[in-house]
C-alpha positions, -999 to 999 in steps of 0.1 A, spaced: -561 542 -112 -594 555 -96 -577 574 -68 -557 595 -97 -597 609 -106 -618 638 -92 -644 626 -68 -670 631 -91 -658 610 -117 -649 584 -92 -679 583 -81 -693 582 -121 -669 550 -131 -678 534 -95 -718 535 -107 -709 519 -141 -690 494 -131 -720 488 -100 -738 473 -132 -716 441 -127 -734 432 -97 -761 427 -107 -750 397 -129 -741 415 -157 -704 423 -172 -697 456 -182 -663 463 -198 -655 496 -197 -619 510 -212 -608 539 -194 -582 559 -207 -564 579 -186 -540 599 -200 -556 636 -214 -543 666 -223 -543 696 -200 -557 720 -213 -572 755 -199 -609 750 -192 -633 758 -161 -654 722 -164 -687 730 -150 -698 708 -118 -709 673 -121 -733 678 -100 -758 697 -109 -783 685 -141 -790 708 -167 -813 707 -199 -804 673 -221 -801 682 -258 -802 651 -280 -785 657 -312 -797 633 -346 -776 614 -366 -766 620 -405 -798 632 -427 -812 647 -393 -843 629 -386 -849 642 -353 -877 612 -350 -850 586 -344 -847 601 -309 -883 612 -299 -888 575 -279 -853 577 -260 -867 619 -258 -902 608 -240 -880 588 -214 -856 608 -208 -884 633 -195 -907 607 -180 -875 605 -156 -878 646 -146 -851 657 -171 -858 683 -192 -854 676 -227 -847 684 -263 -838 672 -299 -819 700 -319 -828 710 -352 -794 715 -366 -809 728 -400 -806 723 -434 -811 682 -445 -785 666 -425 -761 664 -447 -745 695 -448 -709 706 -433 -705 687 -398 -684 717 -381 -715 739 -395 -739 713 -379 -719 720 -342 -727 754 -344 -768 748 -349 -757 729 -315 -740 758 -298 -770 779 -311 -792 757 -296 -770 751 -258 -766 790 -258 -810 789 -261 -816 758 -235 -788 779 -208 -807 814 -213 -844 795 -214 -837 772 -183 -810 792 -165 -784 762 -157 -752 764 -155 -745 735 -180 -760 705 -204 -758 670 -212 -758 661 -245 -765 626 -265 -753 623 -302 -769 599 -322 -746 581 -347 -731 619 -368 -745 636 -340 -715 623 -316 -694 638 -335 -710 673 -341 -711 669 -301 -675 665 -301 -668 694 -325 -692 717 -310 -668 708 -276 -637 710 -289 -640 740 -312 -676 758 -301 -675 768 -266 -690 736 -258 -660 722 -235 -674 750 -205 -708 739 -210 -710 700 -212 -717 680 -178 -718 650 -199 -712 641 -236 -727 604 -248 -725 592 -276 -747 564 -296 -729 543 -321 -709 574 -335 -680 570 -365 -657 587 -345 -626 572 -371 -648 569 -399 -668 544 -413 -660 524 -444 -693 530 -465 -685 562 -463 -655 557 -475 -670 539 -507 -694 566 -512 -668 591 -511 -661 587 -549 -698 590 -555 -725 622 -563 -748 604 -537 -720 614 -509 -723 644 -500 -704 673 -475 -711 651 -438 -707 618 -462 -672 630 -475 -666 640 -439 -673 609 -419 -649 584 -445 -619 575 -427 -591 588 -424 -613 623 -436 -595 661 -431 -623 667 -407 -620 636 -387 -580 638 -388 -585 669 -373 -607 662 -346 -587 633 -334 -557 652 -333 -539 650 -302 -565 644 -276 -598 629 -283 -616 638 -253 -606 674 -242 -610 688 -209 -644 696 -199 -672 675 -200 -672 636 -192 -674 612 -224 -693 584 -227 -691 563 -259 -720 537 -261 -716 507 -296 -727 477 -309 -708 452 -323 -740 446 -348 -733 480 -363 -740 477 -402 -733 512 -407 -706 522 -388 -679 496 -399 -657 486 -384 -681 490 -351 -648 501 -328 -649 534 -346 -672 543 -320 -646 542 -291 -625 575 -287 -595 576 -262 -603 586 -224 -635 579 -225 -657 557 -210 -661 525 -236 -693 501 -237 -701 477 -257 -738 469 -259 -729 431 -258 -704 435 -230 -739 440 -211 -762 420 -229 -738 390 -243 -760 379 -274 -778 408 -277 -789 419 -316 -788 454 -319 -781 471 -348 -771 508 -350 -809 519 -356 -817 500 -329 -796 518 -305 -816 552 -294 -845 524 -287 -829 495 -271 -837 491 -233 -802 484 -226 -789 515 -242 -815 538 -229 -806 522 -187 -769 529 -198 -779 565 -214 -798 578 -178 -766 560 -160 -745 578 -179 -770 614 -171 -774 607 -133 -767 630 -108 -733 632 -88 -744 602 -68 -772 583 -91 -793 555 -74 -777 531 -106 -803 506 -116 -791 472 -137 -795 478 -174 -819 459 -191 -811 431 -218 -835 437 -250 -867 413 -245 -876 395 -274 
């Protein structure tokens, strides 16, 4: 299967799965089949700006811990401000991201950018890919815990006043969600890493974070026993060691992720 990738993301799925070495089991579900479509992917080697994208309501706060490492490890960092409360129109939300890659590409001058969705923000992150220019300018694309197929309470709320545009948008089975599954659910472009917890309270069922052809791990797949619940997740030591795995360079010196103390 490996020798059908590019080196680079041989070399990517190689690092992951180094994590099992160190005594820990990492279960990663690699899909392999993805559509061809008609994109110049930028290199993998070469580490742009990091934009970190916030989940539904858009408290940028969430991420300012996983923000202050991310930084204390070189990388240059930043939490998007995709306007309004949160709550508006997802698809609107992706383009306050492609405003805000177009901004970190002039400011820093790199030639591309990771970005890390939080919960909603994975999928704005996939939106902004698939229908924002966003496919030539992801290196990397991981996501935290995000209802890629939905979540049930959404889909109770649906009915409700209290659920509004991005509430009605993230129920299962959604117009916006339908859409963005459609055909193939990681595009050509950047890589995709999809990062869950089975303790999830708010994305239910918890698998709705895995997408098709991406790179699938469970937080308990690593840490067996580990409590993390979806709030949790920007915060957790394991997640942040699989998040700067994930953001390495070409070749990343991969260090063991760490099982939650306490």
């Amino acid at each position: 299967m490996l020798a059908s990738y590019s080196p680079a993301r041989r070399r990517f799925v190689l690092a992951l799965a180094a994590l099992t070495g160190a005594g820990l089991l990492l279960v990663l579900t690699v899909v392999v089949g993805r559509a061809t479509d008609s994109v110049d992917a930028v290199a993998q080697d070469e580490r742009g700006p990091i934009l970190l994208v916030p989940g539904y309501g858009g408290n940028g706060g969430s991420l300012t811990d996983l923000a202050v490492g991310l930084r204390a490890g070189g990388r240059d960092v930043e939490i998007v401000d995709l306007g309004g409360d949160g709550r508006g129109d997802l698809d609107e939300q992706a383009q306050a991201l492609a405003a805000a890659v177009t901004a970190a590409l002039e400011r820093t001058g790199a030639p591309s950018v990771d970005v890390v969705g939080y919960s909603a923000g994975g999928v704005v992150a996939r939106l902004w890919v698939r229908s924002h220019g966003g496919a030539e300018q992801a290196r990397r694309v991981v996501t935290l815990g995000s209802p890629h197929h939905g979540t049930d309470l959404a889909e109770v709320a649906g009915g409700t006043l209290g659920c509004p545009i991005a509430c009605q948008q993230l129920a299962t089975d959604s117009e916006l969600l339908n859409r963005l599954n459609a055909g193939d659910e990681t595009p050509e472009g950047p890589v995709f890493v999809s990062v869950w917890t089975a303790d999830d309270e708010t994305v239910t069922p918890p698998e709705s974070a895995e997408l098709d052809g991406a790179l699938n791990i469970g937080v308990q797949s690593i840490c067996a026993g580990a409590e993390v619940s979806h709030g949790d997740l920007p915060d957790a030591p394991v997640v942040r060691s699989l998040v700067e795995l994930a953001l390495a360079a070409d070749e990343p010196v991969a260090a063991p992720a760490r099982c939650p103390s306490g």
